[in-house]
N, C-alpha and C positions, 0 to 999 in steps of 0.2 A: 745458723739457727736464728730465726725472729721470735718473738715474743708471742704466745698463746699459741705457736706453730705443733707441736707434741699430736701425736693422732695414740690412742688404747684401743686396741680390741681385745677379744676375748676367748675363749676357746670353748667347743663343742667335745664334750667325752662321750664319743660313738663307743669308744670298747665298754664302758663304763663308768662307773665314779664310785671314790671309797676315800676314807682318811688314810688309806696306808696306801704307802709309794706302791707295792706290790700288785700290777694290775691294774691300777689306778690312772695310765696313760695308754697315750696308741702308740702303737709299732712295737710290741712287746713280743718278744723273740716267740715261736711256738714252743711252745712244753712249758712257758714260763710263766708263773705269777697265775691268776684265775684257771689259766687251763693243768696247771697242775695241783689246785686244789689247794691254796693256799694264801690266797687272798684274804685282806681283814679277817681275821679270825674270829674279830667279834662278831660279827655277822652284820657289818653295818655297807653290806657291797650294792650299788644303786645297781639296777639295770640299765641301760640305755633305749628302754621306750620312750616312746614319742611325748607323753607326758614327762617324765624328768628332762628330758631335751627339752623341748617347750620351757619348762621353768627353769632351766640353765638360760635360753636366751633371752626369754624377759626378761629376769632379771638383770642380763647384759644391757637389754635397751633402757629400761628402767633408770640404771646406773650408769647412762651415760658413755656405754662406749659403743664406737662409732662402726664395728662390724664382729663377726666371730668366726672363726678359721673351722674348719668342718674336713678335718685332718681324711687323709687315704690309705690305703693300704689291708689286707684281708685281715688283720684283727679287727676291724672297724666297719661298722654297718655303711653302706654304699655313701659317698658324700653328699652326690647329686641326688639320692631318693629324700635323704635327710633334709638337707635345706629347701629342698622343693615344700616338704611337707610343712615346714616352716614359714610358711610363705604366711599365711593366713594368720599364725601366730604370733606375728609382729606386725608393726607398721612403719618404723623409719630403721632397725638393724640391717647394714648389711651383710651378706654370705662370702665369706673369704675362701671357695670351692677349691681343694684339693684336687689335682687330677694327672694322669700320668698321659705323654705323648707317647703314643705306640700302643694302649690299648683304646682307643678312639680315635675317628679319624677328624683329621681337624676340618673338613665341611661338615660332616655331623655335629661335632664341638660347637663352630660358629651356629649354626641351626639351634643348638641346642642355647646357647647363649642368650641370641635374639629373642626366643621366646620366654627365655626366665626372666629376662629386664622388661619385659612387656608386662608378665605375669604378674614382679613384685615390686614395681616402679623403680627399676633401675636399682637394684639395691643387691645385683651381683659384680663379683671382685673373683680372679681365678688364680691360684697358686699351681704354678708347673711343677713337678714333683718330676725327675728323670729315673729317680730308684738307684739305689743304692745295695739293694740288699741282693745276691745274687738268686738265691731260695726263693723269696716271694718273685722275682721275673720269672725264673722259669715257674712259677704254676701257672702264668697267661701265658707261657709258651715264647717267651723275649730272651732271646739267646743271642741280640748284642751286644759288644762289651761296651763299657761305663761309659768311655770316653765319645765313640760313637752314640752313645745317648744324648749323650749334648749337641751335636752336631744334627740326629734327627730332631731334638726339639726345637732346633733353629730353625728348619725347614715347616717342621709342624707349626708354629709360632707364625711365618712367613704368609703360608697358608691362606691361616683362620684369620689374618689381618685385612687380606687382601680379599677373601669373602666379601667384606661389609663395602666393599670399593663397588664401584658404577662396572669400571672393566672388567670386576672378577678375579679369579685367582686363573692363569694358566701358566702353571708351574710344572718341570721335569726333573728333579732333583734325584737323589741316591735313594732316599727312600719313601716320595710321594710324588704320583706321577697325576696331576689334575687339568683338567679341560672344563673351563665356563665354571671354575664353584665359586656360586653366590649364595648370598641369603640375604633378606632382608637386612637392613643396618637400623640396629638398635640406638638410641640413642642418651648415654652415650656407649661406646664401644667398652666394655669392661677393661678394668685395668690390668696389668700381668704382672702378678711377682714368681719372682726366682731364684734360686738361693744354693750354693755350693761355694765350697772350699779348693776344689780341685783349677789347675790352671785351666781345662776346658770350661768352667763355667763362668770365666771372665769375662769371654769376647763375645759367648752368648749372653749372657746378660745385657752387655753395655749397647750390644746394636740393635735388641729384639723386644728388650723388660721396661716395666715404669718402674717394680720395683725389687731393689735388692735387700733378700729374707735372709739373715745369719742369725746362725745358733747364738745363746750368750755367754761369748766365751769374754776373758775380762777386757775391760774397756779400750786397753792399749792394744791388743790384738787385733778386736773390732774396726779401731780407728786405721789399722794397716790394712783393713779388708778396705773400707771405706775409701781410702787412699788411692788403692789399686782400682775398684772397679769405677772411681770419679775420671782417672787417667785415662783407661779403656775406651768410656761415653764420651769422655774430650774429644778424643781421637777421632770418634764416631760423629761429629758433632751435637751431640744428644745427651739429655739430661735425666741421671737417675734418680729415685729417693731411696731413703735409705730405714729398716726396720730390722728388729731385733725380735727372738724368739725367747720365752725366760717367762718361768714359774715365779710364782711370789706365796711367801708365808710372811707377813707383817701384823705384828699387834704393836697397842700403845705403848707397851714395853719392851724394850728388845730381849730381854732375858726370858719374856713368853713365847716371842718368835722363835728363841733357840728350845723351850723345851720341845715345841711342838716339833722341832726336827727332830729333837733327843728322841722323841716317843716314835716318830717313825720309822729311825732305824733301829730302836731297839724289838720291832716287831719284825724286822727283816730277819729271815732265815738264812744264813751264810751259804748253804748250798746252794738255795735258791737262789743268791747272786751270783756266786760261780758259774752256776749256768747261764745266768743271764750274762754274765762277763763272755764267755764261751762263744753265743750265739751271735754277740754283740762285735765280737773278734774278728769274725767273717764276714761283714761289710766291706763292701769298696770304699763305700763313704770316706772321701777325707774329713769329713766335718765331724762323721762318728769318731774318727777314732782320733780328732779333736779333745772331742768330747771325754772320749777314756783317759786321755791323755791327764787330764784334769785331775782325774779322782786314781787312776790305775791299780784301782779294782780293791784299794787296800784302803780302811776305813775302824774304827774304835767304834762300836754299835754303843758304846756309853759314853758319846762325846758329839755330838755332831759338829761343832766346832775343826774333829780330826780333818774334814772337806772342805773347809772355808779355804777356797782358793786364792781370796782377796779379801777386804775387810766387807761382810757383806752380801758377798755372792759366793753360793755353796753347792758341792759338786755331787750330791747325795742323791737327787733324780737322776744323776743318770746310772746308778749300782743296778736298777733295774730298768728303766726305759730305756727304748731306743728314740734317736735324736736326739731334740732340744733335753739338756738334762741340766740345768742350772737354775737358781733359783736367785730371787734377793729375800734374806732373810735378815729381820731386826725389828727396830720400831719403823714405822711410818715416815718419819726422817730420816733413820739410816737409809731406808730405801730411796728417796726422795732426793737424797745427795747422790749417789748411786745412778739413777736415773738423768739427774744432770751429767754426771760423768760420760755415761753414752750421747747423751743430748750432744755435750761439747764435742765428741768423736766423729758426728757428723749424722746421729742416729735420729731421724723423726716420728718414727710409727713403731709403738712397741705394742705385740702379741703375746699375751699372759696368760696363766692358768692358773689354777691352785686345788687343792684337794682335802674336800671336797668344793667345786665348784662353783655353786653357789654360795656357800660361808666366806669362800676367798674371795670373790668376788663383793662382794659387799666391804669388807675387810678392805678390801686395796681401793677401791671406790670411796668411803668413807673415811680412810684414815690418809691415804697414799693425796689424791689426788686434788683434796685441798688445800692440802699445803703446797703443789705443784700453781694450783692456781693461783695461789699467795705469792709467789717467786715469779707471775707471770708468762709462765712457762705452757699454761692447759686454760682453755676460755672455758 
């Protein structure tokens, strides 16, 4: 790590946005949280129209950070219709596009590329998503299993790289069989991240991505991931970076940081986590059940403290989301130490959230990130 190296982005709530964990992120199991009617009770639940999006991402650019992740999957309004429509609404945030290989093919993907770095002056970035969840594949009708997913988005990745080449793509692999696919080459070629826990997602990674995306799970864990897929790229002779996925609630007090967890799980409904434990169970995901691993479903709703996995980082987003479900919660320093901690792991680019979006975002912007530039660490 050098100095002023640190990259933040920030995240787009397509499912929507609320102060309560409950429905409050994407990939939220079906039947759970908003779709069973249970969401913020106060009645403070955002829609995800194009005006609150719009002022989620100003905000981001406003604040300083440098793109926003525009999450997949069918709780979530389309990624690609979202940040397209975003385009006009900013002028220097870039789009971190969500997208799965197998329901696009990757010379539409490149096509589809080319014309968005044309459109928004280069200011797309794509997240490979393989899926994890077996329910959501099959409703596009993907009835490969996990492992083989990884393996097609090698090929897909392969591709769409070799589009923006002078010779084209003519490729025959297991599952894309191409002659003469080009597309114009944009310049520059959007960047790839990728992200998994499973031993298939190593060697994809290390010979195909720029960037490796892990959940936040505690720093020393991270730093064996980081470990592993530096070795892989060696091997490869190729160089990856490295980014983490992780919520933040920070005030200038840590003792404020922890009510505001108190008060979100004291609005969670125990049933309602059960189930979302349930749905959550049946992921392939290594990373999800990572993830569970963390919190294992059991929690004091008058304590949030009971989740603190580490001094710091807390396991309470994930009782109801699926994914990324950790958080740094404290003052603006504890977070700040914390964040070097992944820093030192080997971690450059961290992707944040918080809830409600815009409040957190300001929050972590104005408290977090100054002091980061204080320690030389954020320009």
């Amino acid at each position: 790590m050098t100095a002023a190296s640190l990259r933040f982005d920030w995240f787009l709530p397509t499912t929507g946005d609320s102060r309560a964990l409950v429905g409050g992120g994407h990939s939220v199991p079906t039947g759970v949280g908003r779709e069973a009617g249970s969401v913020d009770t106060a009645g403070r639940y955002r829609e995800a129209d194009l005006r609150y999006l719009a002022n989620v991402a100003r905000t981001a650019e406003d604040l300083g950070f440098d793109a926003v992740l525009t999450p997949t999957g069918t709780p979530c309004e389309d990624a690609w219709v979202v940040a397209s429509a975003l385009i006009p609404q900013t002028t220097r945030l870039k789009f971190l596009v969500a997208l799965r290989p197998g329901l696009v093919n990757p010379t539409l993907l490149a096509q589809m590329a080319s014309t968005f770095q044309r459109l928004s002056d280069n200011r797309l970035l794509l997240n490979v998503v393989v899926g994890g969840e077996p329910a959501e594949q099959l409703r596009f009708g993907d009835r490969i299993a996990k492992d083989d997913r990884y393996a097609r988005a090698a090929e897909f990745i392969q591709v769409f790289r070799e589009a923006f080449t002078d010779g084209g793509s003519n490729f025959t692999g297991e599952y894309y069989d191409v002659e003469d696919a080009r597309t114009r080459r944009p310049a520059p070629v959007p960047e790839i991240y990728l992200g998994g826990s499973s031993a298939a997602a190593g060697p994809v990674t290390a010979a195909h991505t720029d960037v490796y995306l892990t959940w936040g799970e505690p720093p020393e864990a991270v730093a064996q991931k980081v470990e592993w897929i530096r070795k892989l790229a060696d091997d490869e002779g190729r160089t990856v970076r490295f980014g983490v996925r992780l919520h933040t609630i920070t005030r200038d007090r840590s003792e404020d940081a922890w009510r505001v967890a108190d008060d979100m799980l004291a609005g969670l409904d125990p049933a309602e986590v059960e189930k979302a434990q349930r749905a959550l169970a049946a992921s392939e995901s290594e990373g999800q059940r990572r993830m569970r691993d963390l919190h294992g479903g059991r929690f004091d709703r008058a304590d949030a403290h009971s989740l603190e996995v580490r001094p710091g980082l807390w396991a309470g987003v994930g009782l109801m989301r699926g994914g990324a479900g950790t958080a740094l919660v404290g003052s603006h320093a504890e977070a700040a130490d914390l964040i070097e901690q992944y820093a030192a792991a080997g971690i450059e680019e961290f992707v944040m959230s918080g809830y409600p979006h815009v409040e957190e975002a300001y929050w972590f912007a104005e408290g977090v990130l100054p002091i980061l530039r204080r320690r030389g660490l954020v320009r």
